[in-house]
C-alpha positions in Angstrom: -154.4 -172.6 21.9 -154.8 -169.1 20.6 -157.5 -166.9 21.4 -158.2 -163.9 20.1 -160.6 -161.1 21.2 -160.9 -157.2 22.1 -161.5 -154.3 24.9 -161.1 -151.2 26.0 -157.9 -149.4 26.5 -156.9 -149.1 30.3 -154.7 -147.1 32.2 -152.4 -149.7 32.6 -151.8 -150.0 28.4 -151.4 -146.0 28.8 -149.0 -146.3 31.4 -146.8 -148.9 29.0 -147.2 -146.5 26.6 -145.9 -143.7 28.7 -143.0 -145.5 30.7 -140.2 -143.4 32.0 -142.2 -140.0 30.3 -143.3 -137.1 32.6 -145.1 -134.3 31.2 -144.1 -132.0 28.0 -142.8 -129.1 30.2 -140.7 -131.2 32.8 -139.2 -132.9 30.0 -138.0 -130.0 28.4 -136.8 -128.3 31.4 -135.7 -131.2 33.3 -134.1 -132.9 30.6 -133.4 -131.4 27.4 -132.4 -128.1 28.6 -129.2 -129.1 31.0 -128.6 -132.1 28.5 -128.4 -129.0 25.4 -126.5 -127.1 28.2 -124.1 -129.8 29.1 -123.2 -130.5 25.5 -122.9 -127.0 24.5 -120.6 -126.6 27.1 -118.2 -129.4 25.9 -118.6 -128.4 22.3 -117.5 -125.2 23.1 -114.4 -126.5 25.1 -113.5 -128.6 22.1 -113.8 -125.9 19.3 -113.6 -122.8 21.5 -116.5 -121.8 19.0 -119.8 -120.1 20.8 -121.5 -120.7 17.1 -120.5 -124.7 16.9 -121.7 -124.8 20.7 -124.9 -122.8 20.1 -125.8 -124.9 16.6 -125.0 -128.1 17.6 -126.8 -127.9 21.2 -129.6 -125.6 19.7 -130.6 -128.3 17.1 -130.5 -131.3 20.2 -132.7 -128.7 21.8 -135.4 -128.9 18.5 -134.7 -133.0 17.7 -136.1 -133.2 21.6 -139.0 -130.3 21.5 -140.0 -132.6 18.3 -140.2 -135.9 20.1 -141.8 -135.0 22.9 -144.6 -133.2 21.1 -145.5 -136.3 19.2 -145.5 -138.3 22.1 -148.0 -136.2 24.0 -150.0 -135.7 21.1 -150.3 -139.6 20.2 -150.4 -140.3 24.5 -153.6 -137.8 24.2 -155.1 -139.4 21.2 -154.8 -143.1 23.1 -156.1 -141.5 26.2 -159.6 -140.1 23.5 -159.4 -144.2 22.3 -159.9 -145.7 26.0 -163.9 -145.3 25.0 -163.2 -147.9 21.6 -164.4 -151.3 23.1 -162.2 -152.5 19.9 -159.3 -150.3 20.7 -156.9 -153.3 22.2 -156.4 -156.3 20.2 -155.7 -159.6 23.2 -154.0 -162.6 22.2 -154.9 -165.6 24.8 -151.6 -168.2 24.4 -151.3 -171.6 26.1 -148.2 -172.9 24.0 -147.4 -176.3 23.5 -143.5 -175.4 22.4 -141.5 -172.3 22.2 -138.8 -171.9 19.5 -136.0 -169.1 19.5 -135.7 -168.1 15.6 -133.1 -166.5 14.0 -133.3 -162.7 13.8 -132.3 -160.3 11.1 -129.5 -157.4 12.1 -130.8 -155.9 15.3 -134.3 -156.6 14.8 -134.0 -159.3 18.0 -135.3 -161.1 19.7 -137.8 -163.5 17.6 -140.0 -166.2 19.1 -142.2 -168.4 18.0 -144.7 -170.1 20.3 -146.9 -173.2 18.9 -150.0 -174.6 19.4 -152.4 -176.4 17.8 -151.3 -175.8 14.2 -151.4 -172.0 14.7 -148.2 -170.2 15.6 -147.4 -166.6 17.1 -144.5 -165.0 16.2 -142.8 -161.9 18.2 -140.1 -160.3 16.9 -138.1 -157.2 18.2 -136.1 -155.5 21.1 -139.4 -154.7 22.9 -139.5 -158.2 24.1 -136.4 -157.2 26.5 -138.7 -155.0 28.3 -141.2 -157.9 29.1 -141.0 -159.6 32.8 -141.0 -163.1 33.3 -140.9 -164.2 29.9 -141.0 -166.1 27.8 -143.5 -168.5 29.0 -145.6 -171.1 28.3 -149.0 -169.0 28.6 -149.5 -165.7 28.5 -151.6 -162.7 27.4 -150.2 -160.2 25.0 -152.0 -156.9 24.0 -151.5 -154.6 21.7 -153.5 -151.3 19.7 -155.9 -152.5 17.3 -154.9 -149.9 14.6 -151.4 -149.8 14.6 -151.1 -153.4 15.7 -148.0 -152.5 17.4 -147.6 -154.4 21.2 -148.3 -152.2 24.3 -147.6 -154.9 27.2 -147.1 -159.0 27.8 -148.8 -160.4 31.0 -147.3 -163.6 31.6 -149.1 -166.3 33.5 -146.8 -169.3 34.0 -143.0 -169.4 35.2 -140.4 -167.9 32.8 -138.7 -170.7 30.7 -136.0 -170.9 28.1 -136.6 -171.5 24.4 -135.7 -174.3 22.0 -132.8 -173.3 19.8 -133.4 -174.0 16.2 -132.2 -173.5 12.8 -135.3 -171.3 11.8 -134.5 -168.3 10.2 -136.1 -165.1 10.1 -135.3 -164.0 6.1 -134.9 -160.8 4.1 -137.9 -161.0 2.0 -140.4 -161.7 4.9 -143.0 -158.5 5.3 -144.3 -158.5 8.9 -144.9 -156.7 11.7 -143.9 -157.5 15.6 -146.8 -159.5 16.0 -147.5 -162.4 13.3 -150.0 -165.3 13.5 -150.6 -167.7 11.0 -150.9 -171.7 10.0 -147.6 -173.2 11.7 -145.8 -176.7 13.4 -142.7 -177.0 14.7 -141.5 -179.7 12.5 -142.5 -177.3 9.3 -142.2 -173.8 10.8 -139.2 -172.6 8.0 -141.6 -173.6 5.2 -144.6 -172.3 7.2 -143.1 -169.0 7.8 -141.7 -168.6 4.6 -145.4 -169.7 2.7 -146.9 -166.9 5.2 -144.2 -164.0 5.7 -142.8 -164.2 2.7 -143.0 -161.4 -0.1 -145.5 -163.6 -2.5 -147.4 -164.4 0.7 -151.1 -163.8 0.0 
């Protein structure tokens, strides 16, 4: 079974968001600046160049400054979304089998958990980040708009997935999170008639 519904955002989605970050000025002087420092000082050992250190550390120092300010801005405009009752997307699962498919490259992990002719399909590194899965039942959210994941809250005991042939192909178009028509015994064809490029 797959249920489907929506709610607010919380603090604990924001904190997922903002894991490991602190604020926009500790993490440029915390962080980037002796990181910039530390490299221009080995550059300079290497080339004996002042310009080559100042360059190469100055544009580390910018790449950084960049990052960080999209973060906080996109942090703040999730924080202004907490008062969307539609701003998470929850998907309810009680699976009946879970199936480890092929990835693509590094695109890994992909799993795909069935039940009752639906299945849910999670793809990407993200899923290394998730405790105590997979599992059997669990509740996954993610933002409504961007439909990328925020955070998996697993309710059952971690287990290991069935190995399989099924593939994860080139022409597929989809997204970390895909649900659509599926069984185990037909999943390649099932994923290929909904992921792949003439998919409707």
């Amino acid at each position: 079974m797959i249920r489907t519904s929506y709610r607010f955002a919380d603090e604990l989605d924001l904190k997922a968001m903002g894991r490991s970050r602190g604020s926009l000025v500790s993490n440029l002087f915390l962080v980037s600046l002796p990181l910039c420092a530390v490299v221009s000082a080995v550059v300079y050992v290497v080339s004996r160049s002042i310009v080559a250190a100042g360059l190469i550390s100055g544009g580390l120092l910018v790449a950084s400054a960049v990052s960080n300010v999209r973060f906080f801005k996109e942090y703040k405009r999730r924080q202004r979304l907490c008062e969307d009752p539609q701003s998470v997307e929850v998907f309810e699962v009680e699976a009946s089998r879970v199936i480890d498919v092929e990835h693509l490259g590094s695109n890994g992990p992909a799993l795909c958990f069935i039940t009752g002719g639906e299945a849910l399909l999670l793809v990407g590194q993200w899923l290394l980040e998730q405790q105590s899965f997979p599992s059997m039942t669990f509740r996954l959210s993610r933002w409504s708009d961007t439909k990328k994941p925020i955070r998996i809250e697993s309710a059952g005991a971690e287990i290991i997935p069935e190995p399989s042939n099924v593939q994860l192909r080139g022409n597929y178009k989809m997204s970390d999170v895909e649900l659509f028509d599926a069984s185990a015994e037909t999943l390649q064809q099932d994923m290929d008639r909904a992921l792949g490029r003439n998919a409707v």
